[in-house]
C-alpha positions in Angstrom: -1.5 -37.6 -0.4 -3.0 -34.1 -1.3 -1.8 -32.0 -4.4 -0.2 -28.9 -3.6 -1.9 -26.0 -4.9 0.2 -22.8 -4.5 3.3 -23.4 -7.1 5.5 -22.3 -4.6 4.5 -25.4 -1.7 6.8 -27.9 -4.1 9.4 -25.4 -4.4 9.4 -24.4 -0.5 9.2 -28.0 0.5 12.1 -28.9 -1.5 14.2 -26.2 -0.3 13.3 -27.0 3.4 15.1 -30.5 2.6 18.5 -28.3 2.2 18.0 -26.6 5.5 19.5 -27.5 8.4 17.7 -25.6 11.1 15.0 -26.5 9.5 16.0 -30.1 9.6 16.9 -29.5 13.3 13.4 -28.6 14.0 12.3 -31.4 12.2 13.4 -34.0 14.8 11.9 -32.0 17.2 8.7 -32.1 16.0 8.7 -35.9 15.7 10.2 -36.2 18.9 7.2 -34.2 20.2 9.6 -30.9 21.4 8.1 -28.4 19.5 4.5 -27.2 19.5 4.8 -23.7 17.4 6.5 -25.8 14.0 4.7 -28.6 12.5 4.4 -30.7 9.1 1.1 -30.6 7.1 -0.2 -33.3 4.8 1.9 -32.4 1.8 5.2 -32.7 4.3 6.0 -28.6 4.0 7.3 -27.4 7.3 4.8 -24.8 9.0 5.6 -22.3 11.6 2.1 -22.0 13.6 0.5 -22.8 10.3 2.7 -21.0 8.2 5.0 -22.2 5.4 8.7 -21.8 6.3 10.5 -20.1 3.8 14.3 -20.9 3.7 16.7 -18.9 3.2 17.4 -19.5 -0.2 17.7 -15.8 -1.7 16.3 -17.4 -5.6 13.1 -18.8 -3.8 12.6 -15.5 -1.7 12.9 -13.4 -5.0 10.3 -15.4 -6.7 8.2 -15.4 -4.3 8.3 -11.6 -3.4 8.0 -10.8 -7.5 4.7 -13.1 -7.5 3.2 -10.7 -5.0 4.3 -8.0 -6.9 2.4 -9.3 -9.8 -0.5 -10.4 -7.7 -3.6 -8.2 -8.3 -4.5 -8.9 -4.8 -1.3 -6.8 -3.5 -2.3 -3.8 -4.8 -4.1 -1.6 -2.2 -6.1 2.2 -3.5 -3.4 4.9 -2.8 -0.7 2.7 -2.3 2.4 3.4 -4.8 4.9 0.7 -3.2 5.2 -2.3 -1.5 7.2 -2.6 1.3 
């Protein structure tokens, strides 16, 4: 199996083991249902390639305060961040 490189992929992934619609769309996907969702090789649940996020409201605030920090997130002129 492949490491997980972005520190938040472990802490998504184990969060997505607490949701239930997430565990809902799950079975779909292995029952071949769903198209848009799918699981990568590290088991993370992807929405048309995209890490789902649960709602957890700690894991959303870390993750939101990392691109805050980010030097990538700051654009010329820009003040905030939406």
């Amino acid at each position: 199996m492949l490491k997980l490189t972005n520190p938040f992929l472990e802490e998504i992934k184990e969060c997505q083991k607490r949701d239930q619609k997430l565990m809902e769309k799950l079975v779909l996907i292995r029952e071949g249902k769903e198209i848009d969702f799918g699981v990568d090789e590290n088991r993370v649940v992807r929405y048309r390639g995209r890490a789902c996020v649960p709602d957890v409201p700690e894991l959303k605030k870390m993750i939101v305060e990392e691109g805050h920090r980010s030097g990538l997130s700051i654009h010329p002129g820009i003040t905030k961040m939406y």
